[in-house]
N, C-alpha and C positions, 0 to 999 in steps of 0.2 A: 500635411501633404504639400508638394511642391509642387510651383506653377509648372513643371513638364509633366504632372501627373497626370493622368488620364481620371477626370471624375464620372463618378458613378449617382445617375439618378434613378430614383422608383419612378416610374410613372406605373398608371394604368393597367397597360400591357403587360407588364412585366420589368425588367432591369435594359437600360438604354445607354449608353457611354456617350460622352458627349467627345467630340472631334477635339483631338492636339489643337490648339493653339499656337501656329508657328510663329506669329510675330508677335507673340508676346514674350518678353524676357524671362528667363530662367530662374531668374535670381529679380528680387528688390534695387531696382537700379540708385535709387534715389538714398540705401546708406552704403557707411564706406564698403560696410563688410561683402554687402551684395557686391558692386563692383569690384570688388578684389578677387572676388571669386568668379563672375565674367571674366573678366581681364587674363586671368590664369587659364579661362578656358581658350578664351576668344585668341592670345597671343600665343601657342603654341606652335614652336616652331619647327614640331615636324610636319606641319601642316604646306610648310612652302616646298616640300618634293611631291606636295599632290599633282599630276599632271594637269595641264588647263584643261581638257576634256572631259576630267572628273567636275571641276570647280562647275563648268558649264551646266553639267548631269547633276550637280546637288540644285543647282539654283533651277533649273528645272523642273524639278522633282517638287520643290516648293510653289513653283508659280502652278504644277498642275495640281498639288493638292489643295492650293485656296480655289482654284474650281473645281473641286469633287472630282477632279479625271487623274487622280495616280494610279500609278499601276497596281494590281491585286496584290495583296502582300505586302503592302507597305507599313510598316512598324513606326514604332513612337521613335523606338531607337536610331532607326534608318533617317528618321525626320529630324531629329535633334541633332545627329553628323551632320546630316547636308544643313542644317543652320550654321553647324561650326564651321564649314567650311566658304558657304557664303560670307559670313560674320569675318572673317579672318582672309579674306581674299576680293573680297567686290567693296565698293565706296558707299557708305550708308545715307549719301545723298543722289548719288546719280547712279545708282548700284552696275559700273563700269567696273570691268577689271582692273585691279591695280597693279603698276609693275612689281614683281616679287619683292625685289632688293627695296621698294618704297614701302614695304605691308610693315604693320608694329608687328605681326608674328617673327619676318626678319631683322627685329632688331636683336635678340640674343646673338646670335649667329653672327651678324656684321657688327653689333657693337665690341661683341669680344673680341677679333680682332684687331679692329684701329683702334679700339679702350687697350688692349695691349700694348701694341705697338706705340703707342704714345706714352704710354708709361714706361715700356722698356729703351724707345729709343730719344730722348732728350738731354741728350749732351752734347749732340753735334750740331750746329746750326743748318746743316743740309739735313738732316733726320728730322729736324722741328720742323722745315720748309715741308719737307715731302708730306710726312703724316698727318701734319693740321690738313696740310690743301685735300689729302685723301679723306680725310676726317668728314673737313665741311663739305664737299663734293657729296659723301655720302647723305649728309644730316639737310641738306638742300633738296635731294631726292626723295628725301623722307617728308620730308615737310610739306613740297607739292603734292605730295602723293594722298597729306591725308589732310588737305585746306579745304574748308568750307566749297562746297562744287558749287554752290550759289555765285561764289563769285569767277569770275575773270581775271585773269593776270595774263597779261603780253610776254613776247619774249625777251624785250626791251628792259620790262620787271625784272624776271627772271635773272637774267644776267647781272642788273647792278645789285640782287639779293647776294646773287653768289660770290659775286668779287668783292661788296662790302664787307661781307664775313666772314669768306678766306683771308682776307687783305685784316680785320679785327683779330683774328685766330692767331696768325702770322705776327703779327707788329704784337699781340701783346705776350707771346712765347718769348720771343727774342727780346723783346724790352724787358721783362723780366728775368730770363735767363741772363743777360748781362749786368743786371744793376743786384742781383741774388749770389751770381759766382764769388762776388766780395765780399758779401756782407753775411752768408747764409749759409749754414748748417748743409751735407750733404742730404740729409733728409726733409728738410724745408726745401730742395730745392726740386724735390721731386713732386712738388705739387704744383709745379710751375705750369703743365700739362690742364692741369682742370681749372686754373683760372681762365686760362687761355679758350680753353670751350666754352666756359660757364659764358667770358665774354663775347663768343662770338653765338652761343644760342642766342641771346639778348638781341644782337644784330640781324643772324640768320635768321629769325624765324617772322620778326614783323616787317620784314624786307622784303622776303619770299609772298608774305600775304598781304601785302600793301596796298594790293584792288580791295581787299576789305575794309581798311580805313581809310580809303578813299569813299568807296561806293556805300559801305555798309555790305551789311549780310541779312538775308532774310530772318527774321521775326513771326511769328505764328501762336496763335490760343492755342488753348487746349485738344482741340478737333484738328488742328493742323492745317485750319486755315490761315493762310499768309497775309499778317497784317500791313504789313510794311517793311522796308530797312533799314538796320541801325547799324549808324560806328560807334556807338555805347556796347551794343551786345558785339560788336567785332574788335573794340579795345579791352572790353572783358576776358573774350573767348581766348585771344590770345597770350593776356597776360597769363591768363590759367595755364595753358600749354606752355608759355615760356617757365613759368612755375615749376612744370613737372620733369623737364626737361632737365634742368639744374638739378635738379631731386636726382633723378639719374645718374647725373655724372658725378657728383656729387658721392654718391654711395659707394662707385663702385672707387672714382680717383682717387679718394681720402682713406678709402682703410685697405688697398693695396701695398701704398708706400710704408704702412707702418710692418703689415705683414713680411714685406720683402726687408725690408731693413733688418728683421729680426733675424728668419731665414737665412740671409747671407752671411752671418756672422759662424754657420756652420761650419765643420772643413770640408765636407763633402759638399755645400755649395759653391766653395770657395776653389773646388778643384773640378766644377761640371758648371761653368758658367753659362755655358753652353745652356740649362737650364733655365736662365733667366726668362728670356721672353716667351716658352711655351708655358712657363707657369702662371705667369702673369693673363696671360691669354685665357686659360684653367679656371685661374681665382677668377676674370673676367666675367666669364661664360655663367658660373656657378653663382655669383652674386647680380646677376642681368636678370636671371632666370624668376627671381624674385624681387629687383628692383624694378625692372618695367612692367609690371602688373599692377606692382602697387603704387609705382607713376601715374598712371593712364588712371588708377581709382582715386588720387588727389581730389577730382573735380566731377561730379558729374559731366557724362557725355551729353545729356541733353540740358544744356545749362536753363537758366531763365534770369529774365529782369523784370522788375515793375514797370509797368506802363509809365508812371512819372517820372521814372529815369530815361525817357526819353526827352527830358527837356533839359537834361545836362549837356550833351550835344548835339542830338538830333530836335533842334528848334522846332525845324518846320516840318518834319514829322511827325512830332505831337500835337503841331496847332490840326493838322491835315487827317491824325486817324482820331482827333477829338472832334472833328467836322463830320466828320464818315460814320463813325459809331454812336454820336450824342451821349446818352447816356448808360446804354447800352456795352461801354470799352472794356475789353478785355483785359483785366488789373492787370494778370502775369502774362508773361510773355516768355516764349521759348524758340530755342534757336539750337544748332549743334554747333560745338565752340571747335570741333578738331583733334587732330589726336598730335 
């Protein structure tokens, strides 16, 4: 029986059901397969033409069922959508709206087409300008949108995030694209595109979150009490996410170019070029649809650290919650790393 199952116990009286459990996970968060299978649920991307009205009525729905006040008639079924739709539209730290174009449900959608577009247009140096900058503009979006709420980032941040990683995206397109034109295979040269992201995730993303290895990110036991902050569990959370990201781009840039290379050697691609960038767009979309799910499951979402990994960077953090707790310290420690 699965955690949304409604269990049944004997008592006394007779047969009793015991109440949905909404905030508990559907799935085993903590193996890969369970998160593969959230992730599939939770990033669906017909979920961002849900109007906000609805998003606000699911999350609703759930705040009045954890006080016994929903409406009559409220089903397991009706409760497991409005978690999807909460899950896949609100911040699972500060459970704010997120803006659509920033939710991982819209990354199919918007990564197929700039993962398109950038593989169909990199031969002109104004195509590489336009689409990287459109690229990381999008993936900056993305990034704010799903950073640790714990922390703070100014607009000051912000901005040197986005120019450093446009400005990495940019310079290493064109640096490649000119030193590959001589030396490289026209199909080696088609991967010029995903090095150039691969580089500027690297950039973009611990850029954009860079109040977290400044300040740290909150930390918490098991119970979800907040022990402290750490830049160990915010240099972890991120490497994870920068991790997953590559994985991403990674999947979809690298067996594009070979499919197209092959494809094009037909006469009827040969005479519908025209063809090029909606396929690519296609292949896109259809390999997103299973790479970002199984991104986002790389790493657990609620990551943790031992408590003695707090003395690798956070000194005085460990001397202070080994003051505070004695002997009593909570080993492991847990935090949300990001998506």
């Amino acid at each position: 029986m699965s955690n949304a199952e409604l269990t049944v116990q004997a008592s006394a009286g007779g047969v009793t059901k015991t109440r949905f459990d909404v905030d508990k996970p559907l799935w085993d968060l903590q193996t890969f397969s369970g998160r593969v299978k959230y992730f599939f649920w939770m990033t669906d991307y017909r979920t961002v033409v849900v109007p906000n009205r609805d998003l606000h009525a699911a999350k609703d729905l759930l705040e009045k069922y954890r006080l016994g006040q929903e409406p009559p008639g409220t089903t397991e079924e009706k409760l497991i959508y409005a978690k999807k739709l909460y899950q896949s539209a609100f911040h699972p730290d500060s459970g704010e709206l997120q803006n659509v174009m920033g939710r991982m449900s819209f990354q199919v959608p918007g990564g197929m087409a700039l993962t398109g577009a950038l593989l169909a247009f990199y031969r002109t140096n104004t195509a590489v300008i336009f689409w990287q900058w459109a690229n990381q503009s999008f993936n900056a979006l993305v990034n704010y949108t799903n950073r640790n709420a714990e922390s703070d980032i100014t607009p000051k941040r912000i901005g040197i995030a986005y120019v450093s990683a446009t400005t990495a995206a940019i310079v290493t397109s064109l640096g490649l694209k000119k030193y590959l034109a001589k030396t490289a295979s026209p199909l080696f040269q088609r991967f010029v595109p995903f090095a150039a992201v691969a580089s500027a995730n690297l950039v973009n993303i611990p850029l954009m979150r860079q109040s977290e290895l400044y300040d740290g990110i909150a930390v918490f036991d098991k119970d979800g009490n907040k022990v402290t902050d750490s830049q160990y569990a915010a240099l972890k959370g991120i490497g994870q996410v920068s991790t997953s990201r590559v994985f991403m781009a990674f999947s979809t840039m690298c067996s594009i170019p070979f499919l197209m290379e092959y494809l094009e050697r037909f006469p009827w691609m040969m005479r519908m070029k025209w063809l090029n960038m909606p396929l690519q767009v296609l292949f896109c979309g259809v390999i997103l649809t299973f790479t970002v799910p199984v991104g986002c499951s790389l790493f657990p979402q609620k990551a943790q650290i031992e408590y003695e990994k707090l003395n690798i960077i956070d000194k005085d953090k460990y001397t202070a919650v080994k003051e505070k707790y004695g002997n009593n310290i909570p080993q492991t420690l847990y935090f949300n790393k990001g998506l």
